[in-house]
Each structure stands twice: as structure tokens, then as C-alpha cells.
N, C-alpha and C positions, 0 to 999 in steps of 0.2 A: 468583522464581517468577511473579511477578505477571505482569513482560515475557514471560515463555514462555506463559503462557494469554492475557493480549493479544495476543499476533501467531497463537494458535489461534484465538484469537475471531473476527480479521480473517478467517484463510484459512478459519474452515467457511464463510462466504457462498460463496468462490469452490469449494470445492468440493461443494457444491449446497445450499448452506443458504440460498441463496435462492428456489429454484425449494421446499422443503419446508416455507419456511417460507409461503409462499403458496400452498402447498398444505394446508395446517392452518388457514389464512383462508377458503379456502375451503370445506372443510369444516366448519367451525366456522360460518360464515355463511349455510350452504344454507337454501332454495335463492335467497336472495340473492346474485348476483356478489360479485367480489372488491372493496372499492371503488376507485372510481379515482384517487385521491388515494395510497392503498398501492401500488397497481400504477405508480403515476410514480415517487411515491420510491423505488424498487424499481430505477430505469432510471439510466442517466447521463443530466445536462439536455442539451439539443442545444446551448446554447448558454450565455449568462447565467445566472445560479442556480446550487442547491445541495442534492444530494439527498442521502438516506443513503446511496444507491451510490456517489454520487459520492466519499465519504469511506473507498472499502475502499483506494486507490491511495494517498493521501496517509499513510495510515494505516499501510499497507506500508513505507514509506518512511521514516516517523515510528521505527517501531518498531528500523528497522537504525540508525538512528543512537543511539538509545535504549541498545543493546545494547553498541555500539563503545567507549564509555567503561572496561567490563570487561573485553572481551578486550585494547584494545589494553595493558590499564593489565598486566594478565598476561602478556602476552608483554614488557612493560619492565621489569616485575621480576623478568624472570629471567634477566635481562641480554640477551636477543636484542638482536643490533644491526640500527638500523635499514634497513639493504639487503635486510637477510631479510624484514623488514619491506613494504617497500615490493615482493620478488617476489613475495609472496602477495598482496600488493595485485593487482597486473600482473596474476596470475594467475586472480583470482576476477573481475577485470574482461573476460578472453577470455573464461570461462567462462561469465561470467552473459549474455554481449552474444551471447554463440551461442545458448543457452538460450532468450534471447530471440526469436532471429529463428526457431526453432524454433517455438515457439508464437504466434507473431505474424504474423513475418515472411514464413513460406511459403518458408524456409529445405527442406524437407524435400520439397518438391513437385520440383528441381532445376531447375526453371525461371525465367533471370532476367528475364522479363518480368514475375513475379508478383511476386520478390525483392525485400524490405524493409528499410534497412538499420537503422532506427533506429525501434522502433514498441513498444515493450514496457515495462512497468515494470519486469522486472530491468535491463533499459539505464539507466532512470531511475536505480535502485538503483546502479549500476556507476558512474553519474558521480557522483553524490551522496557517494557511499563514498569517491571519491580525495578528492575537495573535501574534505571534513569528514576522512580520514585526514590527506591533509598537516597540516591546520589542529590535528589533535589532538597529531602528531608535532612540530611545527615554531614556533606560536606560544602565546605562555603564555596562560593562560586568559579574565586579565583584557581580551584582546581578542578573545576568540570572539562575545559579543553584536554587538560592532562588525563583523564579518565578516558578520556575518548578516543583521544590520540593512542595509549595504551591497549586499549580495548584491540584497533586495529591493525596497531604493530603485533602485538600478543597473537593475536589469528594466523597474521602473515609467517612470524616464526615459529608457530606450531604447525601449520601446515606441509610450511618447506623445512624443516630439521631435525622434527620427532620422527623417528622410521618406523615404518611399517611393518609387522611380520610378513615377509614372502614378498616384499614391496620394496621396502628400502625409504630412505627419505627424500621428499623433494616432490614424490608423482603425483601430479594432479590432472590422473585422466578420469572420465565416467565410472564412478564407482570403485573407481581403484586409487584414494586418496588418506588422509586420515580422518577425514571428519565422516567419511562414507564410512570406515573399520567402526569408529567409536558407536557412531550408529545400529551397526549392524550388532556390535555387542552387549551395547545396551538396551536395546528395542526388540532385537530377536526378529522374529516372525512378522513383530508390528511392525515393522519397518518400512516407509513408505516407499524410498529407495529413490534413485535417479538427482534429487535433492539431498541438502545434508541438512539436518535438523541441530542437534545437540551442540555439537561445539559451534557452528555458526549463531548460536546466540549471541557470542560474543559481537559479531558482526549486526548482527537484529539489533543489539543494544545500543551498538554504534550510530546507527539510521535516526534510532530515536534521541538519544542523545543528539545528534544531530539538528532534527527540528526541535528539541529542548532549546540548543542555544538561539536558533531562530526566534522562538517562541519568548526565551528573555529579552534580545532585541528589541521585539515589537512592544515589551513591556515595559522596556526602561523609557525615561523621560526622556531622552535625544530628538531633538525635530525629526519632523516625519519624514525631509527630504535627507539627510542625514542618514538615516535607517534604512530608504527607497536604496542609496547609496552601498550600504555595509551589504544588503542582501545581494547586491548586486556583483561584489567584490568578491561576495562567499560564494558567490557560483561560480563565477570565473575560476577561484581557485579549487573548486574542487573537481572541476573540468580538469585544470593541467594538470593538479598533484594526481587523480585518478587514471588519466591517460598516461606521465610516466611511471606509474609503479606502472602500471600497467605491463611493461617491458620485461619485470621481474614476475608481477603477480597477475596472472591474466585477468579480464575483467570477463567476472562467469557468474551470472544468475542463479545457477543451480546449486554451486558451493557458496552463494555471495562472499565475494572473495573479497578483502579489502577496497582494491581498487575499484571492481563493481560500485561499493559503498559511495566510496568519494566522489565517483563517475555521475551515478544516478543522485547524490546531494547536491552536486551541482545543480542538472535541471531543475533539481527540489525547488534549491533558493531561487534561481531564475525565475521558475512561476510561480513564487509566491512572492517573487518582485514585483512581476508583472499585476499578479490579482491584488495586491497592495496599494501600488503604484496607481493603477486605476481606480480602484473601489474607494480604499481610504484617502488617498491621496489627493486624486484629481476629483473625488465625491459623485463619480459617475458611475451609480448602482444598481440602476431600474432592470438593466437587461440582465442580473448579476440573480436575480431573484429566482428564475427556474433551479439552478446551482445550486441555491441556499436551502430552498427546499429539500433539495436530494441530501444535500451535509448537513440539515438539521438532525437527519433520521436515518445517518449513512448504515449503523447497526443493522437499519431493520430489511432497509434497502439493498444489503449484503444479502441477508439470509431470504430474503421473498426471493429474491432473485436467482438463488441457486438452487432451492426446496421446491418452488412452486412454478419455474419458469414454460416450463410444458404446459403448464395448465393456463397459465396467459398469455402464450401461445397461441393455445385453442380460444379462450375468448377472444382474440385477437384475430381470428381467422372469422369466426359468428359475427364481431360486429364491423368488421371493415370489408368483409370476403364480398360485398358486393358493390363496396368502391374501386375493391382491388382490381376488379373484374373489368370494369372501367378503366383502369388504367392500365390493365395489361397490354396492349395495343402501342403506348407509348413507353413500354418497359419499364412503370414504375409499379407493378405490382408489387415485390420484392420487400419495398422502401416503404408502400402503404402497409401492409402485413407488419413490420419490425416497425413502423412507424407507433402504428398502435397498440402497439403489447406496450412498447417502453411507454406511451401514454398514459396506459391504466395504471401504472407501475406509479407515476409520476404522479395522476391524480389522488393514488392512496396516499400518496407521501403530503397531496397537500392536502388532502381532509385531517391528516394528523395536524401538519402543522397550523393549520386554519385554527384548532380545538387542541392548541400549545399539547401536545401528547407527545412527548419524545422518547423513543424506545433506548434509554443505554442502563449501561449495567457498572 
């Protein structure tokens, strides 16, 4: 339960709990501004650094690997063989990398001078998931760290030691890196740009892998407080080891650079201590249930949210615009208006779940 309200937790930012929760700042702080220290970490960094947004995509990614240790371990005990295995892999990999260029890519505009081929985090999601599946299907445990650990190192020293044409080796400014070149030569035209896509898999696989071994954790038989304990250790260290590569390898969102990795697995484990530690732990769940709702159905709750958000929006403006109005006076129009959208949002998620309907792929 813990993993189904962490990965609700992640997707209500994306589906406006970021915009509502600065909108309760600002009410709350009238008529003082929002300040500006909230409003940054609120933003992805343009560059170097590390904000709280910067941590809803890692966290995304964190979470599906998290989760893979259960299902894949349930589809082995009940003898599936693994080719069936490996089509629904196939399969969820077409789906999410469509998915993606839909909400990203400008897949749906049908024009391919806008077309993107690689720009999303479900794509992230899609490579990270084959990586870390074969790795679950195919090698035994005692070398998954090692896989991982590689994974990371291999990024850091392709980055800083494969040279550039016209560049040279080592540069990792905006667009003028190697994973930017690979990109650009691969992708062409499609090329989303300002992020790196292709070789940063290796790092996307890293993340999942990541919550992979979380996810074994929570699976093995070690008491509960034991494991409340190890996650707890696993953030701490990925905090320090991510802050000093850090010194060598910056910690940068847009290349996810290693130490990014380590940096943002850290929080990972921390709040999936914390959602552990309380939910399963101490069995205090009741207020956990908004959460669950949204991570039962986080797929669908992605895509409504990015596709249709203008448009609940405007229902959101129709059925609250005359409470709002009401509250304008006391400056929480704002809060009522984004109050409501995310509600309708929230109520769809629970008439699915109400009528067990879970949208994945």
C-alpha cells in the first residue's frame, strides 16, 4: 500500500497539486507574494541543481521499478513462461513510447515538423523497465547492485572522456555535451533538445533499478522494522555518494547525470520510508486513501492531466465560479478554481477505483 500512495503522492503535483499548492501560499501569505525561493523550487532548474520538481520524474521512475519485483515475482509463480513475459514487456514499451509522444511529442498535432521522437518520461519509464526486466528475468540477484553501480559509472565516464567533434572531451554545458551530439545524430530533426534522451538511458535504468532493489527490500522476509531501517540507510547514502560525485559530476536534471541519480534516490528511499514506515508500519492508512486512489490509476491520471487539463479547467471554472466569487474578497479564489479541477480529476480516479477499473498497459 505504501508504493500505491507514493506514486499518488508523486502524480497529484502533476495533476495540479502544484499550481494548488501555491495557491494556498498564497493565500495564506496575503498580501505578501508567493516567496521566491518556493516559487523556484516549484520549477525544474535550467541547469546545475536540484529542486523539488526536479524530483517528481526521478520519482516516477523510482516508483515502476519499486513495484516490478511483485508483479514480475507473480507472473513466475504461476509458471508463465518467460516469452509471455517478455510480449507484454514489448508491448507496454509500444504503448507507453506512443503515450508519450502524445503528451510530449506533438504526436497528435500530425505534423512532422513539430514531431518528437523521444521526449517524455513514460519513454524514460519504457527503457528503464526492459533494462531492469531482463536484469530481474535473467541475472541472479547478487549482481544487480553491480549492474547498477555500472550502469552509472559507464554514463559518468562516457560523458567526461569520449570527445566531441568541435568540443573535445569532458564539456557538459547546454547542449553542448555528448549525450546532446548522440542525440542530435540519432534523432535528427526529432530531437526534443535541451534534455538528453538516448544515452541517458543508461541513467533512466539506473533510477529503476534503483527502486528495483527498494522493491526487493520490501519483498524479502526481514521484519518490517529492519527494512523501515535499510531504506532509511539507502537514502542517506545516496544523499552523500550524490552530493560528492557531485564535485566531479554535477548534479543536472536535463543530462540526468549520475550524481542527479544518486542525489534524487536518495529522497526516493527517504519517502518511501516515510510512506512505509507509517502506512505499513505503524498501520496508520485511513488518511493514505486520497493517495491510493490517484496511484491506483497513476497511467490514466498522467494522460487526463496533460490531454484534457484546459478543459477541466473550464469545468472547474462552471462549477465552482460562483464560490470562487465568494471567496475572492478573502483571496482564495485562486485555491477554489485549482481546487476544483484537481477534484473532478480525483473524483474520476475514484469512480474507477470504486468499479476496481485500473487503466495500465
Amino acid at each position: 500500500m505504501s508504493i500505491d500512495a507514493l506514486r499518488g503522492f508523486d502524480m497529484f503535483w502533476i495533476i495540479g497539486g502544484k499550481y494548488l499548492f501555491l495557491c494556498l501560499v498564497a493565500a495564506l501569505n496575503a498580501p505578501q507574494p508567493v516567496p521566491a525561493w518556493l516559487k523556484t523550487t516549484m520549477e525544474h532548474s535550467r541547469w546545475n541543481g536540484f529542486t523539488f520538481w526536479d524530483l517528481i520524474m526521478p520519482l516516477f521512475l523510482f516508483i515502476v521499478g519499486a513495484a516490478m519485483p511483485f508483479s514480475f515475482s507473480k507472473h513466475l509463480a504461476l509458471g508463465e513462461p518467460k516469452r509471455a513475459i517478455y510480449r507484454r514487456m514489448a508491448w507496454r514499451v509500444v504503448v507507453l513510447w506512443v503515450l508519450g509522444m502524445m503528451v510530449q511529442g506533438n504526436l497528435l498535432a500530425l505534423d512532422l515538423s513539430k514531431l518528437k521522437v523521444f521526449s517524455n518520461v513514460l519513454q524514460c519509464i519504457a527503457c528503464g523497465y526492459v533494462v531492469a526486466g531482463v536484469v530481474l528475468l535473467h541475472v541472479p540477484r547478487r549482481f544487480h547492485p553491480w549492474i547498477t553501480a555500472a550502469l552509472l559509472l559507464g554514463y559518468w565516464l562516457a560523458m567526461v572522456f569520449i570527445p566531441v567533434p568541435g568540443l573535445g572531451a569532458g564539456v557538459l554545458e547546454d547542449d553542448r555535451n555528448l549525450a546532446a551530439h548522440i542525440d542530435r545524430l540519432v534523432l535528427g530533426r526529432f530531437n526534443a533538445g535541451h534534455h538528453t534522451w538516448i544515452l541517458s538511458t543508461m541513467s533512466f535504468s539506473a533510477m529503476v533499478m534503483l527502486g528495483m532493489h527498494a522493491g526487493q527490500l520490501l519483498q524479502s522476509r526481514q521484519p518490517e522494522r529492519r527494512k523501515l531501517l535499510w531504506l532509511l540507510a539507502a537514502g542517506g547514502a545516496g544523499l552523500a555518494l550524490g552530493w560528492i560525485w557531485s564535485f566531479w559530476f554535477p548534479i543536472n536534471k536535463p543530462m540526468s547525470t549520475s550524481s542527479m541519480v544518486l542525489w534524487a534516490s536518495g529522497w526516493c528511499f527517504l519517502l518511501l520510508a516515510l510512506f512505509y514506515g507509517v502506512i505499513d508500519v505503524l498501520r496508520w492508512r485511513a488518511w493514505a486513501f486520497p493517495l491510493v486512489v490517484i496511484g491506483a490509476n497513476a497511467l490514466f491520471a498522467y494522460m487526463v492531466s496533460h490531454l484534457f487539463m484546459e478543459q477541466i479547467t473550464g469545468m472547474g471554472r462552471v462549477l465552482f465560479g460562483g464560490m470562487a466569487r465568494h471567496m475572492e474578497p478573502f483571496g482564495w479564489k485562486p485555491f477554489t478554481i485549482t481546487g476544483g479541477s484537481v477534484l473532478l480529476i480525483w473524483l474520476m480516479l475514484l469512480f474507477l477505483y470504486r468499479r476496481k477499473i485500473f487503466w495500465r498497459v
